[in-house]
VOBA-1610 file (N, C-alpha, C; in pm, whole numbers, padded with zeros to 5 digits, always signed):
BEGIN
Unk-02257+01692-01922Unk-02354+01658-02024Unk-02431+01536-01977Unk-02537+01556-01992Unk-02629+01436-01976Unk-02624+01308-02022Unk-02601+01187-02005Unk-02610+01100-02049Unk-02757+01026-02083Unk-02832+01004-02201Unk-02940+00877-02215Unk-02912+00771-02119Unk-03033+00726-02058Unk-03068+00589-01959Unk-03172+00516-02031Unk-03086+00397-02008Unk-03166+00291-02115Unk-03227+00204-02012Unk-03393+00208-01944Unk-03434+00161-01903Unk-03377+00006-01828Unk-03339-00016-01983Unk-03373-00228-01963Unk-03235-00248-01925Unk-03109-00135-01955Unk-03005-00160-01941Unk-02966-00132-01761Unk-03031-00057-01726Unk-03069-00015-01586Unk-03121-00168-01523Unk-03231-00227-01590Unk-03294-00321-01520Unk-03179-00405-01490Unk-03118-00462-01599Unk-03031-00565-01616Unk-02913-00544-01549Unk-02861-00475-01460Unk-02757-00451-01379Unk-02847-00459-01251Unk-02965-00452-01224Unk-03035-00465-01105Unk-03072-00623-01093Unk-03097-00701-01167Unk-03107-00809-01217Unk-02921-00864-01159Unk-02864-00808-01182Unk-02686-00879-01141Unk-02675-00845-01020Unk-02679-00740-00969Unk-02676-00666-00815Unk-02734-00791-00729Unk-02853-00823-00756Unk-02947-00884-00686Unk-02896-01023-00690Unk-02830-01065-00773Unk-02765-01211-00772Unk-02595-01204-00695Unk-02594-01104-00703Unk-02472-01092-00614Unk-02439-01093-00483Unk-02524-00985-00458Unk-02537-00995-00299Unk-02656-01118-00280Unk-02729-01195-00370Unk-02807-01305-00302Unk-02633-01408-00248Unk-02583-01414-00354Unk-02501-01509-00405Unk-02320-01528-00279Unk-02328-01371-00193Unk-02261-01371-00131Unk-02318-01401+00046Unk-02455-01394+00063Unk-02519-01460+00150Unk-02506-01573+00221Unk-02487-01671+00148Unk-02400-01782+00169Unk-02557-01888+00253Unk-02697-01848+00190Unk-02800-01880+00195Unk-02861-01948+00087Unk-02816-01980-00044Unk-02833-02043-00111Unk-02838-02167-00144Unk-02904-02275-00193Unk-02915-02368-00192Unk-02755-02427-00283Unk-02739-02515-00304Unk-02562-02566-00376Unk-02655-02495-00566Unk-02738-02570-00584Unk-02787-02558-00734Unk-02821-02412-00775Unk-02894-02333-00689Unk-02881-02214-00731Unk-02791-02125-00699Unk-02702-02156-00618Unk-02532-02102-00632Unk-02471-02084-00711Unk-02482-02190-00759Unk-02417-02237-00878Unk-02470-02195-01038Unk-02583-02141-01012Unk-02653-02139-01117Unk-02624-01968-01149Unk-02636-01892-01044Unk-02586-01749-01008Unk-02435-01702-01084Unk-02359-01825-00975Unk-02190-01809-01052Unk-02157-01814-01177Unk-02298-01863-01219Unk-02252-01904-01389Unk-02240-01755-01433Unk-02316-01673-01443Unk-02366-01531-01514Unk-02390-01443-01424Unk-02354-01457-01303Unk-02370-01265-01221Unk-02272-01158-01289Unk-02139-01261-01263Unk-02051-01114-01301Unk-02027-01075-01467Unk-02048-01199-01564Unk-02065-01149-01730Unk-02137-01071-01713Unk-02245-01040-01650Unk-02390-00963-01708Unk-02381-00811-01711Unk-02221-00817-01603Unk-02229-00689-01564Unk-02136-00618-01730Unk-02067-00725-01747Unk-02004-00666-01899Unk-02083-00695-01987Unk-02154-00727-02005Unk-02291-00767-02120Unk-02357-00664-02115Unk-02403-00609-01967Unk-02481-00431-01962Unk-02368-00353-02004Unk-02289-00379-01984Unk-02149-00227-02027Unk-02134-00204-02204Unk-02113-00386-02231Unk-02141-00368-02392Unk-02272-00286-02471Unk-02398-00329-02407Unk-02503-00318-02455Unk-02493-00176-02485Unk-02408-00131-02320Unk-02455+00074-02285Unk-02356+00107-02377Unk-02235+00018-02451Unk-02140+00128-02498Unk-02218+00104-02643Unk-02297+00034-02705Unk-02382+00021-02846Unk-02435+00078-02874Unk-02581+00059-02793Unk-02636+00259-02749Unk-02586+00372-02772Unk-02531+00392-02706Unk-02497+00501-02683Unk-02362+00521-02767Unk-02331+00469-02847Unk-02197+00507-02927Unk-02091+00543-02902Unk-02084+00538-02777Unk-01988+00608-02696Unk-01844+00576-02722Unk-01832+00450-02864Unk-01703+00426-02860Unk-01656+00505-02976Unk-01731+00602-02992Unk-01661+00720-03109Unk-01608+00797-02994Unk-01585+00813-02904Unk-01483+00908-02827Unk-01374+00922-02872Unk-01287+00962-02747Unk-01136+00968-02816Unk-01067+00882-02680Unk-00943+00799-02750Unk-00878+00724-02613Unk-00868+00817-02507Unk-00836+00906-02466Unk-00797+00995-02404Unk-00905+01052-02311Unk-01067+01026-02361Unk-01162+01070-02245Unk-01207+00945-02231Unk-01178+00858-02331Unk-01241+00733-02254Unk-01183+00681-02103Unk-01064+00697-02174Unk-00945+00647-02002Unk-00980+00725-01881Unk-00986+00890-01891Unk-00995+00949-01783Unk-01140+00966-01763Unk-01245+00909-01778Unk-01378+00902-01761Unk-01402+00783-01689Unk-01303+00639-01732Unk-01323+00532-01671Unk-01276+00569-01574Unk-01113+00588-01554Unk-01079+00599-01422Unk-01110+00661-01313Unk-01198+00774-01385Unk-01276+00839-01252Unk-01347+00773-01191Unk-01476+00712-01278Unk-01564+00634-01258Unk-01527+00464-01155Unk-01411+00424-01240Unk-01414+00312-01194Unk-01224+00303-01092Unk-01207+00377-01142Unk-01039+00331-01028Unk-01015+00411-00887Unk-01124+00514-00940Unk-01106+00576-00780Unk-01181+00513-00687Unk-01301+00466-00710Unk-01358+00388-00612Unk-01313+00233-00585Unk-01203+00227-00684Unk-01102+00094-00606Unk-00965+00132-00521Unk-00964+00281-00534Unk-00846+00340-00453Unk-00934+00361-00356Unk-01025+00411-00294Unk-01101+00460-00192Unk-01130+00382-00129Unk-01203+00265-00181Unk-01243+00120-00088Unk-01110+00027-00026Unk-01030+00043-00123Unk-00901-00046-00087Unk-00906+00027+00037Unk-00869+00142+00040Unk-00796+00214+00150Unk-00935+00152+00291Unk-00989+00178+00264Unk-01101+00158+00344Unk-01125+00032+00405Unk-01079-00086+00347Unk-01026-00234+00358Unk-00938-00236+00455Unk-00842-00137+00421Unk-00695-00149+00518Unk-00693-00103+00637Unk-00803+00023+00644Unk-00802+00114+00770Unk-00858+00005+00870Unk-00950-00063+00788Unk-01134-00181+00867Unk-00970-00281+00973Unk-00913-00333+00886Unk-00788-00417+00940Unk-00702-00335+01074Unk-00666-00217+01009Unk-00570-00144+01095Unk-00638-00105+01284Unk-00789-00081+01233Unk-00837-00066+01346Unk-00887-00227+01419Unk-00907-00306+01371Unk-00917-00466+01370Unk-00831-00520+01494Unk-00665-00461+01413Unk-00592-00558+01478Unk-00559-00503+01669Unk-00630-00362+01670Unk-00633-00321+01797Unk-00757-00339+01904Unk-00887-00398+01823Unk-01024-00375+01817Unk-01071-00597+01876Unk-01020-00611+01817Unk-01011-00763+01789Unk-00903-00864+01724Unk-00825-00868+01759Unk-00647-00910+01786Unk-00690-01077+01710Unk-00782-01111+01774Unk-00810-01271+01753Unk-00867-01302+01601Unk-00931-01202+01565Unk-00990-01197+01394Unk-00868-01113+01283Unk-00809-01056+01310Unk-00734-00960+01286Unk-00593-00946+01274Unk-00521-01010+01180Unk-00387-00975+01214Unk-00285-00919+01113Unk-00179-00902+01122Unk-00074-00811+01025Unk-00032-00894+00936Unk-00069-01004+00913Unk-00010-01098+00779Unk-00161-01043+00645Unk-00263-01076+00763Unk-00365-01051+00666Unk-00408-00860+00629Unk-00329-00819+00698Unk-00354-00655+00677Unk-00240-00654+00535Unk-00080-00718+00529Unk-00015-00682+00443Unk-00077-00760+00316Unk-00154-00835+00322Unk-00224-00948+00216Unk-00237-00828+00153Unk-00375-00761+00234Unk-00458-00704+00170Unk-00384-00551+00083Unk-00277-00490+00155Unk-00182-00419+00124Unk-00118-00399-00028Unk-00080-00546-00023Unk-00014-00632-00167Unk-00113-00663-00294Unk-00229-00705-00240Unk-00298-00752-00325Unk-00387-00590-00397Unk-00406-00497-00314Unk-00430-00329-00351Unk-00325-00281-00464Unk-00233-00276-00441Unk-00099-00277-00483Unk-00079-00323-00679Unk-00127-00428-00598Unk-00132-00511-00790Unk-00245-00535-00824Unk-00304-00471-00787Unk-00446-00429-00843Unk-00571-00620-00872Unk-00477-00666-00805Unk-00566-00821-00782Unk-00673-00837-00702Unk-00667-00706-00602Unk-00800-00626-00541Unk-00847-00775-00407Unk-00925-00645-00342Unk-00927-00741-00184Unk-01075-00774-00195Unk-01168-00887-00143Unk-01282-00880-00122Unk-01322-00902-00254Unk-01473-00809-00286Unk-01519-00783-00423Unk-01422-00658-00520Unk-01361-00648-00460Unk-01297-00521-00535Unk-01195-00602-00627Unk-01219-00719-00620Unk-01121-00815-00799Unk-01187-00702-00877Unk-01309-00728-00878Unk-01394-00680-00998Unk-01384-00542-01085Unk-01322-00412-00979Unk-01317-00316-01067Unk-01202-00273-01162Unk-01043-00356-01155Unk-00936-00330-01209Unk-01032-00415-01326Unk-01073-00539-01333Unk-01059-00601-01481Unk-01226-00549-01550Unk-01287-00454-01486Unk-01380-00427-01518Unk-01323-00311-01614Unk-01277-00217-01532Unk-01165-00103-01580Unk-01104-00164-01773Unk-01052-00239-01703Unk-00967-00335-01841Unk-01055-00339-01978Unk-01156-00426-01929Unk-01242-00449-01992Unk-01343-00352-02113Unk-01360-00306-01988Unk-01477-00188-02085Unk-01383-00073-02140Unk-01285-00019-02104Unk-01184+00085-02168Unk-01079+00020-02286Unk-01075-00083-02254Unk-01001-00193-02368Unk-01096-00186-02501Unk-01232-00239-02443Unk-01315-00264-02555Unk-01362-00137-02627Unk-01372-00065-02537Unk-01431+00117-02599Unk-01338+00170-02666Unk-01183+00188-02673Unk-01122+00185-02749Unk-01095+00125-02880Unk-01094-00003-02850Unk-01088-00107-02937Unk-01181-00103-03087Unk-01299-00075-03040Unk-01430-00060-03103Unk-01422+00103-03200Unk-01329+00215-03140Unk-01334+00331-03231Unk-01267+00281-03369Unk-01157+00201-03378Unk-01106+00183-03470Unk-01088+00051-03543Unk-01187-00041-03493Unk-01220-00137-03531Unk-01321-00196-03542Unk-01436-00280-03680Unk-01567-00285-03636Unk-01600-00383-03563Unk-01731-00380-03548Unk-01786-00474-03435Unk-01731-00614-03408Unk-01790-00715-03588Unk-01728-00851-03596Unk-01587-00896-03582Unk-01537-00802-03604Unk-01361-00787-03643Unk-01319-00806-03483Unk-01365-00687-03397Unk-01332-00671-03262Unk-01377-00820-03175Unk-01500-00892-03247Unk-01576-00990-03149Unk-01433-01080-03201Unk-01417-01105-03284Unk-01339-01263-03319Unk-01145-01214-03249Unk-01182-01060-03224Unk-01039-01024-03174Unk-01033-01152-03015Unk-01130-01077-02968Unk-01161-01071-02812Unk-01180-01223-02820Unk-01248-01297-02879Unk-01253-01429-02864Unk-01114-01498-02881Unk-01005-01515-02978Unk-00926-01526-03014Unk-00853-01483-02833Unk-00831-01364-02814Unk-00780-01361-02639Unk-00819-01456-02532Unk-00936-01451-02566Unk-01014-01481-02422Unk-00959-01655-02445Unk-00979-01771-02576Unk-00960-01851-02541Unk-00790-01904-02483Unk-00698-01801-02530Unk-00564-01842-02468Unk-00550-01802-02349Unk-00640-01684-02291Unk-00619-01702-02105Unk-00662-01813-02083Unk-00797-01864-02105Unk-00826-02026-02060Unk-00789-02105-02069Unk-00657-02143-02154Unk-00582-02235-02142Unk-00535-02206-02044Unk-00484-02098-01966Unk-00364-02132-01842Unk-00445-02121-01719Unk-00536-02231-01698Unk-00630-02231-01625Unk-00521-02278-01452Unk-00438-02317-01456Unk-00355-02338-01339Unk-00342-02220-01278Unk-00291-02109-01338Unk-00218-02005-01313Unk-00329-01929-01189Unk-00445-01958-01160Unk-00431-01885-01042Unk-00406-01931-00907Unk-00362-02096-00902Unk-00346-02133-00786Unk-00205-02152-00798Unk-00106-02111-00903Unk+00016-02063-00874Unk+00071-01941-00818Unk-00033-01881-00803Unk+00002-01707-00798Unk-00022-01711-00652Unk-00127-01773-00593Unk-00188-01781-00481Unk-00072-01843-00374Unk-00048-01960-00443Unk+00039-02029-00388Unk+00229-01986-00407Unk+00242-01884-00409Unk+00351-01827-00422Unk+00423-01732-00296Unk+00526-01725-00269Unk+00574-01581-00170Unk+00582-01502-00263Unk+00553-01353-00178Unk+00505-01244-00216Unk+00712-01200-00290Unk+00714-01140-00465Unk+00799-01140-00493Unk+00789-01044-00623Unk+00871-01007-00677Unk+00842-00947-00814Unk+00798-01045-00882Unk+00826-01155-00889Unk+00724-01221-01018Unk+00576-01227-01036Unk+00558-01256-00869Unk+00444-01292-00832Unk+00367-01167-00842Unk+00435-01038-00810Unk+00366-00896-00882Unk+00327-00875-01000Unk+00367-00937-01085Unk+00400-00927-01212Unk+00285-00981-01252Unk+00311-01118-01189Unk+00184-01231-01238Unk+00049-01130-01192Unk+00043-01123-01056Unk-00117-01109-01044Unk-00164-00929-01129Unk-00067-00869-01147Unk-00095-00734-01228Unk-00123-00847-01348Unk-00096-00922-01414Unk-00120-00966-01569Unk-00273-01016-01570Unk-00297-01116-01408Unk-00398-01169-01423Unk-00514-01081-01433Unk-00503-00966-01388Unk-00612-00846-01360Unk-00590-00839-01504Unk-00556-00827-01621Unk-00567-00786-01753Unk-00638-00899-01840Unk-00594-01047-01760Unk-00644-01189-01814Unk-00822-01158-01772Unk-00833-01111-01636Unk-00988-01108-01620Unk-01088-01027-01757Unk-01009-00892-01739Unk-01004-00816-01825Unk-01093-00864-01994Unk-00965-00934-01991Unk-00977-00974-02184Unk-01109-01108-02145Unk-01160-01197-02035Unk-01266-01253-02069Unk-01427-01135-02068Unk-01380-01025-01977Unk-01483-00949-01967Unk-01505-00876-02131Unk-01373-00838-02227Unk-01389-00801-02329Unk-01500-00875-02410Unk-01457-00966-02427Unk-01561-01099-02514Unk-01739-01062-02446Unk-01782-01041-02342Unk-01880-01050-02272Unk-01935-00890-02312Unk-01861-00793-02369Unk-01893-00659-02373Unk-01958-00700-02528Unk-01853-00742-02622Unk-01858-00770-02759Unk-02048-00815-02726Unk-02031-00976-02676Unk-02177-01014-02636Unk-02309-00929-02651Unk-02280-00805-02536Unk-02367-00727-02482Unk-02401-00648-02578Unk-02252-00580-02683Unk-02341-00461-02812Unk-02367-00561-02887Unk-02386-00669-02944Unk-02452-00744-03029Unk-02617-00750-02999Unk-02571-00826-02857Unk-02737-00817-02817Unk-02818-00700-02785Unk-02765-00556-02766Unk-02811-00480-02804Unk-02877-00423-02948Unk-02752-00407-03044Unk-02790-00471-03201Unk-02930-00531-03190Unk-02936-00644-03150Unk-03071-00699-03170Unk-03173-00691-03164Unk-03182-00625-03004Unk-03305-00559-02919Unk-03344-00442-03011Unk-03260-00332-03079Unk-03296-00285-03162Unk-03424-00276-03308Unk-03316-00396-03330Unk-03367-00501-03436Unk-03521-00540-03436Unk-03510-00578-03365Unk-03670-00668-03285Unk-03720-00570-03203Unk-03733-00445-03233Unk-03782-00364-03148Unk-03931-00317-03141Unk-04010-00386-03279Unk-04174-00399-03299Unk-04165-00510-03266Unk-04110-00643-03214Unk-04159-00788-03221Unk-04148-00808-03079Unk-04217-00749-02975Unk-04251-00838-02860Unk-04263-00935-02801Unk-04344-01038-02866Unk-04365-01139-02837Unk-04246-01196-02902Unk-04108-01188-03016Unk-04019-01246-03012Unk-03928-01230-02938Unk-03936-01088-02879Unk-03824-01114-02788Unk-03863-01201-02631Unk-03993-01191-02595Unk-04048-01250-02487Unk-04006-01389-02460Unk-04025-01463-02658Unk-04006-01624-02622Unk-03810-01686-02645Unk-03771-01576-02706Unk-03598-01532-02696Unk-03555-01547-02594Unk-03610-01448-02462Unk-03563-01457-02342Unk-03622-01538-02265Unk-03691-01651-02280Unk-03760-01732-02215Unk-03641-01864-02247Unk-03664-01844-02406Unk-03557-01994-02414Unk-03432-01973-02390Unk-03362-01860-02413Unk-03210-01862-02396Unk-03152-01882-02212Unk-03280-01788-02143Unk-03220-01853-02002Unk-03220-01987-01971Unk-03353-02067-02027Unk-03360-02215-01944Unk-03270-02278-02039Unk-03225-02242-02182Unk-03074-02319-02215Unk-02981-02316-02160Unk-02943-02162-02090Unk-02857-02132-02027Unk-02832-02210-01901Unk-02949-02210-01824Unk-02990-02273-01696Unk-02927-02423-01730Unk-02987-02472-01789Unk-02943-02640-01831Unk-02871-02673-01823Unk-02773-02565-01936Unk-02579-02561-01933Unk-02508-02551-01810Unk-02558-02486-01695Unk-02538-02440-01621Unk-02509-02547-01567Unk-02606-02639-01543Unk-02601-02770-01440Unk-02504-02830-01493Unk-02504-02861-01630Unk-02400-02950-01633Unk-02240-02932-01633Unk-02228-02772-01642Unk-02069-02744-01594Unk-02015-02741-01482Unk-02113-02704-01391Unk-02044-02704-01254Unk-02019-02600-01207Unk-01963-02570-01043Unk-01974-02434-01017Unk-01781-02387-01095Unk-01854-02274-01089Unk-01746-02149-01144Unk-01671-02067-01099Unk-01587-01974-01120Unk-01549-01818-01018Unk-01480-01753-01183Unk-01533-01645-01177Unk-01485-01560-01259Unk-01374-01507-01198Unk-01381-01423-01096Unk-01233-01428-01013Unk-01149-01476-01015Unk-01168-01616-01023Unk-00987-01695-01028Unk-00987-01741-01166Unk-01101-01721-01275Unk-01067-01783-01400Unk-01084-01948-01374Unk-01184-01994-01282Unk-01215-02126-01301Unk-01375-02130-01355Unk-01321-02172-01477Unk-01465-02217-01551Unk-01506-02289-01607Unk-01481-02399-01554Unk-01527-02514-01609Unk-01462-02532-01764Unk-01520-02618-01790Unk-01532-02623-01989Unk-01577-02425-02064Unk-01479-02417-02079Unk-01424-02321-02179Unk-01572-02246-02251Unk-01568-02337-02338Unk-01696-02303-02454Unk-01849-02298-02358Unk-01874-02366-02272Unk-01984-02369-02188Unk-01964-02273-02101Unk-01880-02198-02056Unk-01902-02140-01961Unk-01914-01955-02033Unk-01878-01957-02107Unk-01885-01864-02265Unk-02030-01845-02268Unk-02080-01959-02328Unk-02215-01963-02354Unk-02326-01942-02282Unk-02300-02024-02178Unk-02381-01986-02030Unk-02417-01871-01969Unk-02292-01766-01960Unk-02291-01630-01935Unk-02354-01553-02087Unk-02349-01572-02194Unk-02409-01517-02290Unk-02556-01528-02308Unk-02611-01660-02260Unk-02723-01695-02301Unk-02810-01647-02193Unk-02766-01663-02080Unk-02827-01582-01944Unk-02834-01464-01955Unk-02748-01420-01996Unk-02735-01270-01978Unk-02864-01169-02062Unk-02782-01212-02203Unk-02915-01161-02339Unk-03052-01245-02257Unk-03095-01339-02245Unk-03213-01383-02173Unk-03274-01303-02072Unk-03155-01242-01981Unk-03220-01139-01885Unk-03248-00988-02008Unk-03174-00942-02054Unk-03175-00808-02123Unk-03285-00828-02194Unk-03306-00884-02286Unk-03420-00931-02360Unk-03547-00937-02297Unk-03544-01008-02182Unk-03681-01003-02071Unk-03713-00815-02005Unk-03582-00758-01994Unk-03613-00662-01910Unk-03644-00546-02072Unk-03567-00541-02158Unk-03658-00450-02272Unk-03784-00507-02315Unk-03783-00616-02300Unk-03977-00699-02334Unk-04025-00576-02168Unk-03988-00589-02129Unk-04049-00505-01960Unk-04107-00393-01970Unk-03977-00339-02004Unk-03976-00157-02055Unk-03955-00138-01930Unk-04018-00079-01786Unk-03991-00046-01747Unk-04054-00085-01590Unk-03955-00078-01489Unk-03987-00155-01322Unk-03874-00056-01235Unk-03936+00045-01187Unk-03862+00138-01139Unk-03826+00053-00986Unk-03817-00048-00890Unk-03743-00059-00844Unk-03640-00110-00868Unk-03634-00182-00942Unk-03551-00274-01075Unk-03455-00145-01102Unk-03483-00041-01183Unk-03398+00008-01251Unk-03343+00091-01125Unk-03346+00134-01027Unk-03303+00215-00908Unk-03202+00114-00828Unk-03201-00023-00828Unk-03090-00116-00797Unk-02986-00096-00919Unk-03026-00112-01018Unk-02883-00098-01160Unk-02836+00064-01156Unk-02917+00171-01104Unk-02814+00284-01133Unk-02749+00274-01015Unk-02769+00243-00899Unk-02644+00250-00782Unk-02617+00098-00752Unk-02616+00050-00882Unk-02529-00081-00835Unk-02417-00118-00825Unk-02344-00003-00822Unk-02178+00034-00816Unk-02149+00000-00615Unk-02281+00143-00627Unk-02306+00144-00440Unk-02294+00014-00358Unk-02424-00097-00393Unk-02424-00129-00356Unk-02358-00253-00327Unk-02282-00265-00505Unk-02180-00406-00467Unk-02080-00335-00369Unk-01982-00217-00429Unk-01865-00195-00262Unk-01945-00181-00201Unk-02066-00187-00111Unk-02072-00136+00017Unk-02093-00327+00101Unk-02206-00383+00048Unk-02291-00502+00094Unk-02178-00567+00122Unk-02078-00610+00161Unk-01970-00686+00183Unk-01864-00552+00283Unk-01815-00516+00209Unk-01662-00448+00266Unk-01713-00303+00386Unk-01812-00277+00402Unk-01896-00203+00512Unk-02015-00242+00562Unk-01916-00418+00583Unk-01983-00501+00647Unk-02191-00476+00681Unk-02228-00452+00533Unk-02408-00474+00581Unk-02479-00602+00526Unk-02385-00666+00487Unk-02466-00848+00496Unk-02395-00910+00614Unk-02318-00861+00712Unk-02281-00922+00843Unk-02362-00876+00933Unk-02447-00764+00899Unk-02523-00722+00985Unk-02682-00759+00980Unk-02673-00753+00856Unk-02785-00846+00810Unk-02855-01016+00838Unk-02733-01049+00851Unk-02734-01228+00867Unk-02721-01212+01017Unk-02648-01143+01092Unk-02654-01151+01275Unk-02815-01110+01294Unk-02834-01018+01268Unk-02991-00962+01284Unk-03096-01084+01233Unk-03089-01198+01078Unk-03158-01298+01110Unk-03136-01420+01142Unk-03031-01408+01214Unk-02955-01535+01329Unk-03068-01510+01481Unk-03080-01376+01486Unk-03168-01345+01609Unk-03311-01362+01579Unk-03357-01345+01495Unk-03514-01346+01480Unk-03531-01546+01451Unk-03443-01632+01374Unk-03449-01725+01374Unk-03399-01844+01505Unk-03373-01727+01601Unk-03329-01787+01686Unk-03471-01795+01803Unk-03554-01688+01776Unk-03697-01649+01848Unk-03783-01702+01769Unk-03816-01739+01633Unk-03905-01811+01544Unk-03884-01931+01516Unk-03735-01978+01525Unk-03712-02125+01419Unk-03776-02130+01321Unk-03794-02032+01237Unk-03860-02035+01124Unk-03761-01985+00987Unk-03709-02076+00924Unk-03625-02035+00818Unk-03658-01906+00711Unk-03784-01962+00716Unk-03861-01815+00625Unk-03857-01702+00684Unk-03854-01608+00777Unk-03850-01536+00839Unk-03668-01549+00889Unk-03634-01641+00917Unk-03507-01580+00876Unk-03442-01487+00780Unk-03497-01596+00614Unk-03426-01489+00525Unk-03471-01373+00481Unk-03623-01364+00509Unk-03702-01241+00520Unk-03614-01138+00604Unk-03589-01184+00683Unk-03490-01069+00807Unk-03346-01023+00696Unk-03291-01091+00681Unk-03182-01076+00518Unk-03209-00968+00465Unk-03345-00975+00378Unk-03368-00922+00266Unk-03435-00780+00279Unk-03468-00770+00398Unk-03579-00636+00491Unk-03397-00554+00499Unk-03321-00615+00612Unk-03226-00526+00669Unk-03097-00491+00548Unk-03123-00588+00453Unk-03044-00534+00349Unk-03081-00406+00292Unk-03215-00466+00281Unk-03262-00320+00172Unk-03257-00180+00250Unk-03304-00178+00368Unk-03297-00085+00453Unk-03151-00033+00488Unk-03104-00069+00469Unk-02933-00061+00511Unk-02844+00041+00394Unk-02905-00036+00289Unk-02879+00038+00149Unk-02931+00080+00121Unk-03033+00120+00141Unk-03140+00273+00150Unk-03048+00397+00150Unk-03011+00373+00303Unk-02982+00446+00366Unk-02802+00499+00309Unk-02755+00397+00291Unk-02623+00407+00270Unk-02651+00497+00136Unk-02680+00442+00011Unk-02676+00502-00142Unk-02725+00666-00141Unk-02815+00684+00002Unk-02865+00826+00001Unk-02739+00907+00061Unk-02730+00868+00192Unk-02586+00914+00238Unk-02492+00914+00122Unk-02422+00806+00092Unk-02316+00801-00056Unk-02335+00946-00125Unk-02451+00928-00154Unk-02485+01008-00307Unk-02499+01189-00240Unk-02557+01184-00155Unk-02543+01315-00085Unk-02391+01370-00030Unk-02343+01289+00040Unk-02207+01334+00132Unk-02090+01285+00075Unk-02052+01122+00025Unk-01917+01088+00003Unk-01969+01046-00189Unk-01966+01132-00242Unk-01943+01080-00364Unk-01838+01113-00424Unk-01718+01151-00382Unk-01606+01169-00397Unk-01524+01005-00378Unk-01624+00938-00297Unk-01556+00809-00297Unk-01561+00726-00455Unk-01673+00798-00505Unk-01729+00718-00656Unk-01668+00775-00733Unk-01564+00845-00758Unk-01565+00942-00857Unk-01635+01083-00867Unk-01720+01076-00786Unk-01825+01192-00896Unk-01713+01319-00820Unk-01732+01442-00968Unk-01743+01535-00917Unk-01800+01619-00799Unk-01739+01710-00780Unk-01813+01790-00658Unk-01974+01840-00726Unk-02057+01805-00607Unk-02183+01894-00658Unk-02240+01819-00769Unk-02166+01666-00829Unk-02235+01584-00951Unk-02343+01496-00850Unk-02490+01529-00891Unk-02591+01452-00857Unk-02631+01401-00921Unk-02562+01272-00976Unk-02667+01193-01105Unk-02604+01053-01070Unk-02674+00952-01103Unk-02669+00803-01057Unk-02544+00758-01154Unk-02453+00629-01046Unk-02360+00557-01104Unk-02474+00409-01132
//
């Protein structure tokens, strides 16, 4: 069955894509690093909330919600993991000196308990997240569910230590234990950020003759956001370091609706929205099939013939796109069995 595509909700995951892989570049200035970390990865549960508002989708039943996510989202953390391990296995015969069997069983362990290798943190507590909340939401209403999820989210942030205990641990049943829990801790802050997203959907609704209010909405809520931003400091959603609690809440909320709000004021920017439907693609690929290593060697060479920084990152941003061109067509044609999709399913993640 067909699913509705919500333009702005499309945009706004192209809008996160694009801060992600800017953000893993490692080309950024310290301030807009930092400014990125605040709200790349909420936004992506802020679009999930928005799409599950829309689309109502939380009248399902537990039972297709789970096996719809997990298609969608756990097989392509079983597929990439594996794909992580093989990159190592051939590594440690390939290049001995980059490569070795402590860091192959890391990655082994950390697959394992779903604490995920690389960018792949992201899809167990994404998983969590949006199937937690889509559930959550059939049998509970909106406000009820927001003050649930808040009520969670602020007692993971109290145990703001706990990920450099886990880190700092030998590999043990507890320490299994722990990092399977923490993948559920990511989880329950992404819940709160979904809540976010169908509200601000709610709204966009709402304000759906007032243009020009949502225009000056999303104008002020990012540069509040932005502001906040500076003064918390950098972040990682990954390890659950976020600064001040309530600011870092807000920051990701206010950015986020600021972008959504700007991109339904838009309506519509078809390269924009063609980054948010395979922006699944392109976060596993741009890292873990190594095409921002190939990207940054390629403008190591042209900046090495120009000395021209601009044309450096121009070289970045050309061989990225081209790279993932190519890859999302391949993907989507030949291995979409890595995504989930059905056999013979041609329609965008």
């Amino acid at each position: 069955m067909e699913t509705k595509r919500f333009n702005y909700i499309d945009m706004l995951k192209g809008v996160g894509i694009i801060c992600v892989v800017a953000g893993h570049s490692t080309m950024l200035p310290v301030a807009l690093q930092q400014w990125v970390e605040s709200f790349h990865m909420a936004l992506f549960f802020v679009a999930a909330g928005a799409l599950i508002g829309q689309q109502k989708s939380y009248t399902k039943t537990s039972e297709t919600v789970i096996k719809a996510r997990s298609r969608s989202i756990l097989i392509p953390f079983f597929w990439f993991s594996l794909i992580a391990m093989l990159w190592d296995t051939v590594g440690l015969y390939l290049d001995p000196q980059q490569y070795n069997v402590s860091g192959l069983k890391e990655k082994i362990w950390d697959s394992c308990t779903f604490y995920g290798v690389s960018v792949l943190w992201f899809l167990p507590a994404f998983f969590v997240a949006v199937t937690g909340y889509q559930i959550m939401r059939r049998y509970v209403k909106l406000w009820i569910t927001t003050i649930i999820v808040i009520g969670l989210a602020v007692l993971v942030c109290l145990c703001d230590s706990i990920p450099d205990y886990i880190l700092g641990m030998d590999k043990s049943p507890l320490v299994f234990f722990l990092q399977v829990a923490f993948v559920f801790w990511r989880g329950v802050i992404g819940m709160l950020f979904c809540a976010v997203g169908e509200i601000a959907a709610w709204g966009v609704e709402r304000l759906r003759e007032h243009r020009m209010i949502k225009l000056l909405l999303g104008i002020v809520l990012l540069a509040g956001g932005t502001f906040l931003a500076m003064k918390n400091g950098m972040v990682s959603f990954r390890y659950l370091i976020v600064g001040n609690m309530a600011l870092f809440f807000l920051i990701g909320s206010a950015i986020s609706i600021g972008f959504l709000f700007l991109c339904e004021w838009i309506g519509e920017f078809r390269p924009m929205e063609y980054l948010g439907r395979y922006s699944m693609v392109i976060f596993l690929t741009h890292l873990d099939l190594r095409v921002m290593n190939i990207a940054i060697k390629c403008s190591d060479k042209v900046f090495a013939l120009t000395d021209n920084n601009f044309a450096k990152y121009i070289t970045v941003g050309i061989v990225l796109i081209l790279l993932e061109l190519v890859i999302v067509n391949v993907m989507d044609r030949y291995f979409g069995f890595l995504l989930g999709k059905k056999r013979r399913e041609r329609k965008e993640i």
